[in-house]
C-alpha positions in Angstrom: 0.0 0.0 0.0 0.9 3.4 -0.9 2.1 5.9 2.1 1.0 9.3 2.2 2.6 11.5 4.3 0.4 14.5 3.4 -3.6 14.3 2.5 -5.3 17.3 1.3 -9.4 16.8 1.9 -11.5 19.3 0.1 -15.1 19.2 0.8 -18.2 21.9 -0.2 -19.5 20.5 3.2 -23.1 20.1 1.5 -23.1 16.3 1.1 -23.0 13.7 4.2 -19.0 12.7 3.8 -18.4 10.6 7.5 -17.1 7.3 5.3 -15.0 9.4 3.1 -13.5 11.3 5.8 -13.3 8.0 7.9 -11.4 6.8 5.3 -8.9 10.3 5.3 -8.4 10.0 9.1 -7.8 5.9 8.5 -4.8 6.9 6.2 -3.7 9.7 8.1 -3.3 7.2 11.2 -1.7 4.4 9.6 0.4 6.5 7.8 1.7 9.0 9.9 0.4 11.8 7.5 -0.9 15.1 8.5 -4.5 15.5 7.5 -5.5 18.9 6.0 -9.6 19.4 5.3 -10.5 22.4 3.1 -13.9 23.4 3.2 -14.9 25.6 -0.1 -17.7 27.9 0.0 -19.4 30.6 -2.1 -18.7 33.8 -1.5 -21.7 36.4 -0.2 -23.1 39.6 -1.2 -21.2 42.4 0.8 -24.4 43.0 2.3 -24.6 39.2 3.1 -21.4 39.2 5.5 -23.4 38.1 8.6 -24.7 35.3 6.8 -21.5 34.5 5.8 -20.0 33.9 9.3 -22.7 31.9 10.2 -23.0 30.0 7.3 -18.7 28.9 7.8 -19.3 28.4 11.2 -21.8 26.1 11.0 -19.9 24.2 8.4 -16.6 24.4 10.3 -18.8 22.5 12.9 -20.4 19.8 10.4 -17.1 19.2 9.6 -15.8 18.6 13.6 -18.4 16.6 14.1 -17.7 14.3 11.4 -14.1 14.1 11.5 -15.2 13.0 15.8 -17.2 10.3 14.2 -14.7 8.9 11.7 -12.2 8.7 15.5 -14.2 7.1 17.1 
C-alpha cells in the first residue's frame, strides 16, 4: 500500500461525507500523514457578511463533528 505523508481533503460540506472522511483519518493514522480538510464555499453579497459567518461556522462545525465520528 501506498504511504501518504500529506492528505489534502477538500469538501463543499453540502453532502453527508463521514465514510469518506473516515477513510482520510484511517490513512492519516496508519500513515503518519498530516490530515488537512478544506472546506470551499461561495462567496456572499457584501451585504450578506453576517450570513456569511454563520453559514462557515456552521460548516466548520459539520465538519468537527464528522471528523469525531470517523475517530471514534
Amino acid at each position: 500500500m501506498k504511504v501518504f505523508k500529506n492528505i489534502l481533503f477538500v469538501s463543499n460540506g453540502v453532502r453527508e461525507e463521514a465514510e469518506a472522511i473516515q477513510q482520510a483519518v484511517h490513512l492519516a493514522v496508519n500513515g503518519d500523514a498530516a490530515l488537512t480538510i478544506a472546506i470551499i464555499c461561495p462567496a456572499f453579497d457584501a451585504n450578506l457578511d453576517e450570513y456569511q459567518k454563520s453559514y462557515e461556522a456552521f460548516l466548520l462545525e459539520k465538519m468537527r463533528q464528522t471528523v469525531a465520528r470517523a475517530k471514534s
